[in-house]
C-alpha positions as CSV (number, residue, x, y, z in Angstrom):
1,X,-38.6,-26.6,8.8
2,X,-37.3,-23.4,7.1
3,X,-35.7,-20.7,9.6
4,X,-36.3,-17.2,9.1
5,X,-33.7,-15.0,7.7
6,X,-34.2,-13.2,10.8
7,X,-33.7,-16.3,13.5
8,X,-30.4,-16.8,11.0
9,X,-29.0,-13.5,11.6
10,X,-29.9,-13.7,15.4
11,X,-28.1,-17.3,15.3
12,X,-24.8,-15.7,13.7
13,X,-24.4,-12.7,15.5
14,X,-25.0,-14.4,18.7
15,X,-22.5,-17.0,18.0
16,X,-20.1,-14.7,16.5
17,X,-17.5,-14.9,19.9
18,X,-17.3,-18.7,19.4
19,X,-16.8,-19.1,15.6
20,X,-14.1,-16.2,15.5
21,X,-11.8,-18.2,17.6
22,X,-12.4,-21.3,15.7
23,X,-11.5,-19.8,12.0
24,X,-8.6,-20.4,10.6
25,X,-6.4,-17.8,9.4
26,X,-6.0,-19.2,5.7
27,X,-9.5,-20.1,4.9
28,X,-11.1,-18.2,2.2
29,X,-14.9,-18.7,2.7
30,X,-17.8,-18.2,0.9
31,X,-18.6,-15.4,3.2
32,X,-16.9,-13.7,5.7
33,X,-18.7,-11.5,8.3
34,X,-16.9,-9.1,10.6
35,X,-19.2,-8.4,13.4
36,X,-19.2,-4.7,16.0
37,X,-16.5,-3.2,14.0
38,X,-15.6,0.3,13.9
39,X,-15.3,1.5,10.2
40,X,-13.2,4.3,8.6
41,X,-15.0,6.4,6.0
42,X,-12.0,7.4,3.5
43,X,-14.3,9.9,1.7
44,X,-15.2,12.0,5.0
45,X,-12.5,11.1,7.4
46,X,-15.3,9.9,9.6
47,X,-15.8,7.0,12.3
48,X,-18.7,4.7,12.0
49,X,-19.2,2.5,15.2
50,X,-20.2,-1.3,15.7
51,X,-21.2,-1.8,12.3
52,X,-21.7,-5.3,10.4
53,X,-19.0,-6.1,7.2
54,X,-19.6,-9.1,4.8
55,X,-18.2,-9.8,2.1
56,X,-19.2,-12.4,-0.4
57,X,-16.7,-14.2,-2.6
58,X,-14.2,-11.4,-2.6
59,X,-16.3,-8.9,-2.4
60,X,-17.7,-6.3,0.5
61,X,-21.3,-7.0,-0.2
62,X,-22.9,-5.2,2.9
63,X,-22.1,-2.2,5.6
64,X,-24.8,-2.1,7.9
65,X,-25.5,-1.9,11.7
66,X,-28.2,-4.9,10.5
67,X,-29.0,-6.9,7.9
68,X,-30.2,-10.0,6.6
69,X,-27.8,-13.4,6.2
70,X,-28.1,-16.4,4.0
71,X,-27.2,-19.5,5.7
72,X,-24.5,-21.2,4.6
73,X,-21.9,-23.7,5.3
74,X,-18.8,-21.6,3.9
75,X,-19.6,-19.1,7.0
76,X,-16.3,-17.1,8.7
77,X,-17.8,-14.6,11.4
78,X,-15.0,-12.3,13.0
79,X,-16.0,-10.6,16.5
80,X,-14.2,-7.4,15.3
81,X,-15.5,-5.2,18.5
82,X,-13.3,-2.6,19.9
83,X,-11.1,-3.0,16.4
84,X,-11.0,-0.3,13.2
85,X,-11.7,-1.0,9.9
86,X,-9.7,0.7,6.7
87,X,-9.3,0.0,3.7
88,X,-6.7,-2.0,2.4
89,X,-3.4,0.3,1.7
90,X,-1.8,1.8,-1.7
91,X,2.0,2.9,-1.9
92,X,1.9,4.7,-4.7
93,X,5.7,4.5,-5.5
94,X,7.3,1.5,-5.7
95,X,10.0,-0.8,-8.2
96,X,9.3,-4.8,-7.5
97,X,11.1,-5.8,-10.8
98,X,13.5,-3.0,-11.7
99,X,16.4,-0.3,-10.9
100,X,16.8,-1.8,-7.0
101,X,14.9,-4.1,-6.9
102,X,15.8,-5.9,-9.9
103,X,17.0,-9.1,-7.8
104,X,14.6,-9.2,-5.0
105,X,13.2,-12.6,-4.6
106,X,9.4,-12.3,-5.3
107,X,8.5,-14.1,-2.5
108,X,10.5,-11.7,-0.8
109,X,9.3,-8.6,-1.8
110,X,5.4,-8.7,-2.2
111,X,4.0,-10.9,0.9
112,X,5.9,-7.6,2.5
113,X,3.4,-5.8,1.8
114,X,0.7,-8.1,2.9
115,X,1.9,-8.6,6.2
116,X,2.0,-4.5,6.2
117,X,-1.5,-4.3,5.3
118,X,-0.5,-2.5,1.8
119,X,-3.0,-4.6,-1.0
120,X,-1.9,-2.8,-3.9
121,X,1.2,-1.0,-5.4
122,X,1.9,1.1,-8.3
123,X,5.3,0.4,-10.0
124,X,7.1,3.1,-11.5
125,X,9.6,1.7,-14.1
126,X,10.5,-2.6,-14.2
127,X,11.1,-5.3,-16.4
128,X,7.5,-5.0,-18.4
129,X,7.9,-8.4,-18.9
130,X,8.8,-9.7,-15.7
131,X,6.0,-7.7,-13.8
132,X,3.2,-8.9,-16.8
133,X,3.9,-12.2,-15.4
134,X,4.0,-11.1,-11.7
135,X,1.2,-9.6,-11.9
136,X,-0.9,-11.9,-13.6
137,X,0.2,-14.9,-10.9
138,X,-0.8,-12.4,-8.4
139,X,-4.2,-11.8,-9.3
140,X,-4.7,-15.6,-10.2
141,X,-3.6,-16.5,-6.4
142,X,-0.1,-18.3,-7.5
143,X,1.5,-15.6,-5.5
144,X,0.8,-13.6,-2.6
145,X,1.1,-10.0,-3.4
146,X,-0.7,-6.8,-3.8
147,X,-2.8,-5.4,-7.0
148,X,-0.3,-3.8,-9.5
149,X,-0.5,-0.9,-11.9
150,X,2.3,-0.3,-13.9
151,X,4.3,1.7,-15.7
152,X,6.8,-0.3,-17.7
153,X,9.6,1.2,-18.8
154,X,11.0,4.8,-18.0
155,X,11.0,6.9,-21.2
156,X,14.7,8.7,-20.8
157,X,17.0,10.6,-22.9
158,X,20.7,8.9,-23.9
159,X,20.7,5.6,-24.2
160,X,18.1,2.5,-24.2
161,X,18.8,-0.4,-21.8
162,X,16.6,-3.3,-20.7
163,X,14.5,-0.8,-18.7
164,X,14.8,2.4,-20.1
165,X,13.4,3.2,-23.6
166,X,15.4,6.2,-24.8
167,X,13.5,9.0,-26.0
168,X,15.8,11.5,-27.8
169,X,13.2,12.9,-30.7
170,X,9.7,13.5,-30.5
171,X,9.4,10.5,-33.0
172,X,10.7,8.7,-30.8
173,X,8.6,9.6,-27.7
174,X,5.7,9.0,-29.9
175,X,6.9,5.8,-30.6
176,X,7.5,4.9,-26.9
177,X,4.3,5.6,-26.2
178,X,3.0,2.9,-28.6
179,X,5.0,0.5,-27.3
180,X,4.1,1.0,-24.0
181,X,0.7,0.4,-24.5
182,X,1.2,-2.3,-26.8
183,X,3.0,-4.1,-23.7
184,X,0.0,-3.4,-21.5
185,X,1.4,-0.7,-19.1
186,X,-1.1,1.2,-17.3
187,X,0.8,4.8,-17.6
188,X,3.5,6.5,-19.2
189,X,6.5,7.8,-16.9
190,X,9.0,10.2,-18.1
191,X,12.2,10.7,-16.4
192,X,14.4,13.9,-15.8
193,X,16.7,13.7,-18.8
194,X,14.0,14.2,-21.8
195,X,14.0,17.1,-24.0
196,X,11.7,19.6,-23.9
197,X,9.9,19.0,-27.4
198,X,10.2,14.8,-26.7
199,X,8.4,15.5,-23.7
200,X,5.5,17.5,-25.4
201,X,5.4,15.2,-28.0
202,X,4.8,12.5,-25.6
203,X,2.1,14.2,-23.6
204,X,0.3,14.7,-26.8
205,X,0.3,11.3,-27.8
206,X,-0.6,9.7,-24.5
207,X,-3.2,12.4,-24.5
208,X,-4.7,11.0,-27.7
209,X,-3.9,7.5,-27.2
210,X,-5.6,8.1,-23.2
211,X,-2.8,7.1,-21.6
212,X,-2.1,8.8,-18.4
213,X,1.6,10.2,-17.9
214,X,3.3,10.7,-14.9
215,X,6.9,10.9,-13.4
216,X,10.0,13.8,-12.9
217,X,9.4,16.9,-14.2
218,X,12.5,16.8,-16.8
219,X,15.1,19.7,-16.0
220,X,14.4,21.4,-19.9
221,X,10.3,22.0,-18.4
222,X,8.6,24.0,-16.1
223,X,6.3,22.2,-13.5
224,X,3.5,24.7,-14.3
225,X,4.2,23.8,-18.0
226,X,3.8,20.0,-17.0
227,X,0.7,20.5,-15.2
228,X,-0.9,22.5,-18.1
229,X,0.1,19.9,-20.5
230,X,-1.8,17.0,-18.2
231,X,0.9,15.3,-16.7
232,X,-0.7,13.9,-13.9
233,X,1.5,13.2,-11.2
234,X,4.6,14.3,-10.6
235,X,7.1,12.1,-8.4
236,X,9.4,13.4,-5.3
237,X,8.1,16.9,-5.9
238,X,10.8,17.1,-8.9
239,X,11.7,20.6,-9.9
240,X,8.9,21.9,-7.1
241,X,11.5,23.9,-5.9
242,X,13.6,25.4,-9.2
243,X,9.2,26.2,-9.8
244,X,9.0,28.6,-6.9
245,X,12.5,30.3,-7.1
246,X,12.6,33.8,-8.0
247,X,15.4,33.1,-10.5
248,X,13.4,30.2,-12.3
249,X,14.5,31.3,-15.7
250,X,18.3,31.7,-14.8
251,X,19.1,28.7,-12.5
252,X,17.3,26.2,-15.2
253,X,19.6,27.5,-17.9
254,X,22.4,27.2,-15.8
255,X,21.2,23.9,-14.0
256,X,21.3,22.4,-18.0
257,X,24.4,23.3,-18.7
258,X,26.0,21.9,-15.6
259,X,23.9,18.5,-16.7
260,X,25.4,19.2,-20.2
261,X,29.1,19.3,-19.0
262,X,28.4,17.0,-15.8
263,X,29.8,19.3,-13.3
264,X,28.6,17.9,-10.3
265,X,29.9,21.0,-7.8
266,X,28.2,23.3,-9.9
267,X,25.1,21.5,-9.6
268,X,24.9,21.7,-6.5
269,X,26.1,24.8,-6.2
270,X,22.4,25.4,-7.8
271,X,20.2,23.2,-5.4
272,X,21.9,25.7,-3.2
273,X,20.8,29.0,-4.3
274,X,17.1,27.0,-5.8
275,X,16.5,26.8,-2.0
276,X,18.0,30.7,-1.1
277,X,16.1,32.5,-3.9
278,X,12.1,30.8,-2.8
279,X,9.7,33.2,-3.6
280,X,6.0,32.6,-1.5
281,X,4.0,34.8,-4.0
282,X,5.0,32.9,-6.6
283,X,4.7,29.5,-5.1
284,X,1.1,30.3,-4.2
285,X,0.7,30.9,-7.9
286,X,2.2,27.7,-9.0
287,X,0.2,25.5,-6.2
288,X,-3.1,27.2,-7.5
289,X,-2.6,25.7,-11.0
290,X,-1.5,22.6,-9.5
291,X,-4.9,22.4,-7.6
292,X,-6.7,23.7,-10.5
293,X,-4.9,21.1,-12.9
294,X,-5.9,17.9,-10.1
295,X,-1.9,17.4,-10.5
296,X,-1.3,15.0,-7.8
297,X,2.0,14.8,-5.6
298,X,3.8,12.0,-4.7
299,X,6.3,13.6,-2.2
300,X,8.2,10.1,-1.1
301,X,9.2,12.1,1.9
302,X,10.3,8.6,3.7
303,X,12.9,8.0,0.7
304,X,14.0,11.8,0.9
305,X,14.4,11.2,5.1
306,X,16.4,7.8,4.4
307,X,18.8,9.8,2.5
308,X,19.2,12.5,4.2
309,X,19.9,10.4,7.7
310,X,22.5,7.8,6.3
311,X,24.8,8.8,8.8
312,X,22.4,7.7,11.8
313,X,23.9,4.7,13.6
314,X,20.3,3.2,14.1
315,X,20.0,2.4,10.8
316,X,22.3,-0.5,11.3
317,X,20.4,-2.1,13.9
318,X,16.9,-1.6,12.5
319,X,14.7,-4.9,13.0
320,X,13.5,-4.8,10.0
321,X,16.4,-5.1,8.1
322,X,16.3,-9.1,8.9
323,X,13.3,-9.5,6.2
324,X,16.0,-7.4,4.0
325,X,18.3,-9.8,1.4
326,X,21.8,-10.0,2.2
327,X,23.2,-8.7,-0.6
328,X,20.5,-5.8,-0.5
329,X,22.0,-5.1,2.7
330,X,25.4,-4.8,2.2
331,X,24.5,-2.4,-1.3
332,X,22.7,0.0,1.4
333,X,25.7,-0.1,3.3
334,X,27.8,0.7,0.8
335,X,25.7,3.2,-0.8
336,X,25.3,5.3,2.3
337,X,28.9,5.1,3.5
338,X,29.4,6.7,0.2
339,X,27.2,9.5,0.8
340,X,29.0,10.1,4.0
341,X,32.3,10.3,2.0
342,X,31.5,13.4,0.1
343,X,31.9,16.7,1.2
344,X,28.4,18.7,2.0
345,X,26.4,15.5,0.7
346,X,24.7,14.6,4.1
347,X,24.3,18.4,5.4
348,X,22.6,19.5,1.8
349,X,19.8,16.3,1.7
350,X,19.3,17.2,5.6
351,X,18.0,20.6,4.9
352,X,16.5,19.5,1.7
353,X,14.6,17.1,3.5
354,X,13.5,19.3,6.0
355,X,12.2,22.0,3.3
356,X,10.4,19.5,1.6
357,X,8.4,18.9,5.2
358,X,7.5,22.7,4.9
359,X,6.7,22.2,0.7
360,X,4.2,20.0,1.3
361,X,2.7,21.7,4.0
362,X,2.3,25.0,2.2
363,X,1.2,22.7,-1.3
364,X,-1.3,20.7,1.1
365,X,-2.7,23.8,2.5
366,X,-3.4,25.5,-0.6
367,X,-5.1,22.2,-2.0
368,X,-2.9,20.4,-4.2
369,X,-4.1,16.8,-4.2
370,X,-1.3,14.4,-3.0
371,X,-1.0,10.2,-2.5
372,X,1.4,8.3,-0.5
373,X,4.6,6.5,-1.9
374,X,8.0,5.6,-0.6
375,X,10.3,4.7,-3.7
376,X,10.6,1.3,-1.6
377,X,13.0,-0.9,-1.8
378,X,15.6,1.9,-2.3
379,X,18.1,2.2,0.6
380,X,16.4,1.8,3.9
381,X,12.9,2.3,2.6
382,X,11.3,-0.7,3.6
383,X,9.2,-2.6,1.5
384,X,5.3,-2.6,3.5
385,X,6.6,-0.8,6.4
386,X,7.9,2.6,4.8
387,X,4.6,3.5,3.8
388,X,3.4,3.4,7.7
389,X,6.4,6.5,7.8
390,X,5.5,8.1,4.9
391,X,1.4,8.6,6.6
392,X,3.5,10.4,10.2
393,X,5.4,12.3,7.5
394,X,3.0,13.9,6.1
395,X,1.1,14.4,9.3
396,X,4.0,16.1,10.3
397,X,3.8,17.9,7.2
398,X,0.5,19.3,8.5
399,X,-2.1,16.8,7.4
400,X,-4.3,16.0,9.8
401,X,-4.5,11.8,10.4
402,X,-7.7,10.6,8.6
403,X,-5.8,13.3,5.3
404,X,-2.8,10.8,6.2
405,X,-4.9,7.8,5.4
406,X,-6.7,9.1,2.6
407,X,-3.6,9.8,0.7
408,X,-2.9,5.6,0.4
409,X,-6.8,4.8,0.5
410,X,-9.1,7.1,-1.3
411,X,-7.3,9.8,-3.3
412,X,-4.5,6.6,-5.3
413,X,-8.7,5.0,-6.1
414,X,-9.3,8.4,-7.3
415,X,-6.5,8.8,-9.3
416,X,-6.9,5.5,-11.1
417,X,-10.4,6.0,-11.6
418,X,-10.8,2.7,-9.7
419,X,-13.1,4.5,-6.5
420,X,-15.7,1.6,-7.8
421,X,-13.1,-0.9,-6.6
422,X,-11.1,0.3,-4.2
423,X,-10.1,2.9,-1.7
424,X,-13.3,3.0,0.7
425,X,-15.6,0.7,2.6
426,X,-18.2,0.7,0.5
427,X,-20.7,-2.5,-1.3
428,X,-19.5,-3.8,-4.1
429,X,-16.2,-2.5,-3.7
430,X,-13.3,-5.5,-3.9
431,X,-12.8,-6.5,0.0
432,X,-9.0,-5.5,0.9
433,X,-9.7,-4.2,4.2
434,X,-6.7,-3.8,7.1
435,X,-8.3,-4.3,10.8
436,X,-6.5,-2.2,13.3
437,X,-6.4,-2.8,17.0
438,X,-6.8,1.0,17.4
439,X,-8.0,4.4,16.2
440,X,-5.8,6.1,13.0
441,X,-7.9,9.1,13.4
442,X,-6.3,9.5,16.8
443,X,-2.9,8.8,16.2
444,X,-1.5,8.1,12.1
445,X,0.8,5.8,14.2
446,X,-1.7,3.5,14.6
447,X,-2.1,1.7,11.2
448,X,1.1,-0.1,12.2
449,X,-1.0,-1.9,14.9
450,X,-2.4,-4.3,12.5
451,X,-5.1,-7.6,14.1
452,X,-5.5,-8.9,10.6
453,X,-5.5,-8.2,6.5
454,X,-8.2,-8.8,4.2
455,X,-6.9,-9.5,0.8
456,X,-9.4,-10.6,-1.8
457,X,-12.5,-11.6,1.1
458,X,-9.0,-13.9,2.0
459,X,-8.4,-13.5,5.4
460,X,-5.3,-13.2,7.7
461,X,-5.4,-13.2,11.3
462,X,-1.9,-12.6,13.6
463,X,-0.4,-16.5,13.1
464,X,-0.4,-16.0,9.2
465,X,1.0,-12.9,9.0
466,X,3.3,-13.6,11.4
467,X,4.0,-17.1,9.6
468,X,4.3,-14.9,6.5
469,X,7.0,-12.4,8.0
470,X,8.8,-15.7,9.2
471,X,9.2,-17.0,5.9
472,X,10.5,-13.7,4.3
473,X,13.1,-13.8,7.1
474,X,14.3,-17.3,6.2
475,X,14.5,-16.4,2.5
476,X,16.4,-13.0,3.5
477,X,19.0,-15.3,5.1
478,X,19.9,-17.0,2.3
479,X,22.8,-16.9,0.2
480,X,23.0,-14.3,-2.5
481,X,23.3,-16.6,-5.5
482,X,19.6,-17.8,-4.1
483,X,18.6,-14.0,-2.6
484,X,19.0,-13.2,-5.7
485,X,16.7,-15.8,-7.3
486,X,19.3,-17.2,-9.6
């Protein structure tokens, strides 16, 4: 006799206590239902209680406090009750195949982010080839990583290398941009170094080939100029600063010719007097045209804090430095014992650090749209878990929590014009989903406290993520001929 779609439901729900505990972590059924959960609306920052998830090879295809079942076989029901549903994280600033992390093992580098809950990246500047592959394998299920967009390599001015493509003429930017999207990158990124008429000649182009560009605001352009001319996010909050001194005009003239004749001391000389001549009126003028011109942030206030506190013992003894390579270790040793070395160094990224806190909150207040990166796997910015610091940065910046999450859920879905994909909780929508054992609207801190990922309708309870962190630790403990993947 055939049982009602009803009785079916009934059936499922009822025995939904039992069959959670008998899943196993690794199993990818047909259909995975997550039962009583409480669910995070990325678009209005709201809560939604005791609601029913499934999702249906891969897919979320129903968000309901009822619905209707089909039997079947391939059947996963989670008791999710008293947990919080998000959306699966973006860090929207990362390298996984270039500048630092050129030699990080794969299998290092990516199930980091898994285990952290973060399902996709966007990488900034890599090996094109390399991260083709990567990514591919990824999405095929040959690796375990996040989603990846990408940008390639960095369009720079001076000299090419195998992951910079030197941009000196507008000819030549043109050309970049070509090849970029011959190689399949996803967006352009410019770096600090290209000329002013290279860099307009490669906004135009991407602007008529539709490629988006994004990256530094290069010292010979304003940021108002950069926003007018559609780049669309800018990265660190480069020349936010030089933008809303008093002396713009002056201290970039003079800020070029220190480049030009690499005096170092005079540089800095200018960071100094950028930060003593800040005008408000005119940064409220530049942050409307920012808002106006949707030209998206990407602070990486957790790499600016890493820098700016190398000389912090802690860092030394941080727990997470065991899923770090060896040899990646002893570089971020190195690297910040050398910061300590020179004069002012430490005491000039402190304050800058601290006034970028106070940027963003006046930016964020006046409506500029930001997303969260870390520039991870720079020194000390963790791979997965820098992202979690980079949320309670910018809540201490003056977003409130569910702002926080939005900037790694909805807003980098927005910006790729993939909201029908990813980014909310919503049918149809591809099922990366992080369960949390309690409420981020109460406390940002609280997306650390992850009970289990959702990668693909894939799921991961607490053994395979911890069996996942295991393995990374293993591989970290090798030696550096293997660390390195040679």
């Amino acid at each position: 006799m055939r049982v009602p779609a009803v009785l079916r439901l009934i059936a499922v729900l009822v025995a939904a206590s039992i069959l959670s505990v008998l899943t196993r972590a690794e199993s990818s059924p047909g259909i995975l239902i997550l039962t009583n959960v409480n669910v995070v609306d990325t678009r209005t920052g709201h809560l939604v209680r005791n609601l029913t998830v499934v999702v249906k090879d891969g897919r979320i295809a129903g968000v309901a406090k009822v619905g209707l079942i089909e039997g079947s076989r391939h059947l996963q029901v989670i008791n999710a009750s008293g947990k919080y549903l998000i959306p699966g994280l973006w860090d929207m600033h990362v390298h996984t195949a270039g500048g630092p992390a050129a030699a990080w093992d794969e299998n290092i580098i990516y199930p980091l982010y898994i285990a952290n809950g973060v399902t996709g990246v966007r990488d900034m500047g890599g090996d094109p080839v390399l991260l083709e592959q990567r990514r591919r394998r990824i999405e095929h299920g040959e690796l375990l990583g996040p989603h990846v967009v990408l940008a390639g390599p960095f369009l720079d001015g001076g000299r090419s290398d195998s992951q910079i493509i030197a941009v000196n003429t507008p000819a030549e930017g043109r050309e970049a941009v070509h090849k970029l999207k011959k190689l399949g990158a996803d967006f352009v990124k410019v770096l600090s170094g290209v000329p002013r008429d290279t860099y307009m000649a490669i906004a135009d182009e991407s602007a008529r080939l539709k490629m988006r560009f994004v990256g530094h605001v290069p010292e010979s352009v304003s940021v108002a100029e950069a926003s007018a001319v559609g780049q669309r996010s800018i990265e660190h909050l480069s020349g936010m600063l030089l933008a809303c001194s008093s002396q713009e005009d002056q201290l970039r003239r003079r800020r070029l010719e220190a480049i030009a004749s690499d005096d170092s001391a005079a540089f800095s000389d200018l960071k100094r007097q950028t930060l003593a001549t800040y005008n408000s009126e005119k940064a409220r003028t530049l942050f409307t045209e920012l808002t106006d011109n949707n030209t998206y942030q990407v602070p990486t206030l957790v790499w600016w804090h890493a820098s700016a506190h190398a000389d912090v013992r802690e860092l030394a003894s941080d727990s997470r430095l065991k899923y770090v390579p060896t040899w990646a270790r002893a570089e971020w040793e190195r690297d910040t014992f050398q910061q300590q070395t020179i004069p002012g160094e430490l005491a000039d990224r402190k304050e800058l650090s601290n006034r970028y806190i106070e940027l963003v909150r006046s930016m964020h207040r006046a409506g500029v749209p930001f997303m969260a990166g870390t520039d991870g796997p720079d020194a000390y910015v963790f791979p997965g878990f820098s992202l979690h610091e980079e949320l309670e940065l910018l809540v201490q910046a003056g977003f409130t929590n569910a702002e926080a999450l939005s900037a790694a859920t909805f807003y980098p879905a927005l910006f790729m014009a993939k909201l029908d994909q990813y980014g909310v909780i919503e049918s149809g929508r591809v099922a990366d989903l992080v369960l949390l054992g309690a409420n981020p609207l109460e406390d940002i801190r609280n997306t650390r406290k992850i009970s289990a990922v959702v990668l693909g309708g894939k799921y991961y309870a607490p053994p395979r993520l911890d069996k996942i962190l295991a393995q990374v630790e293993h591989m970290a403990r090798k030696p550096e001929a293997l660390a390195r993947g040679q």
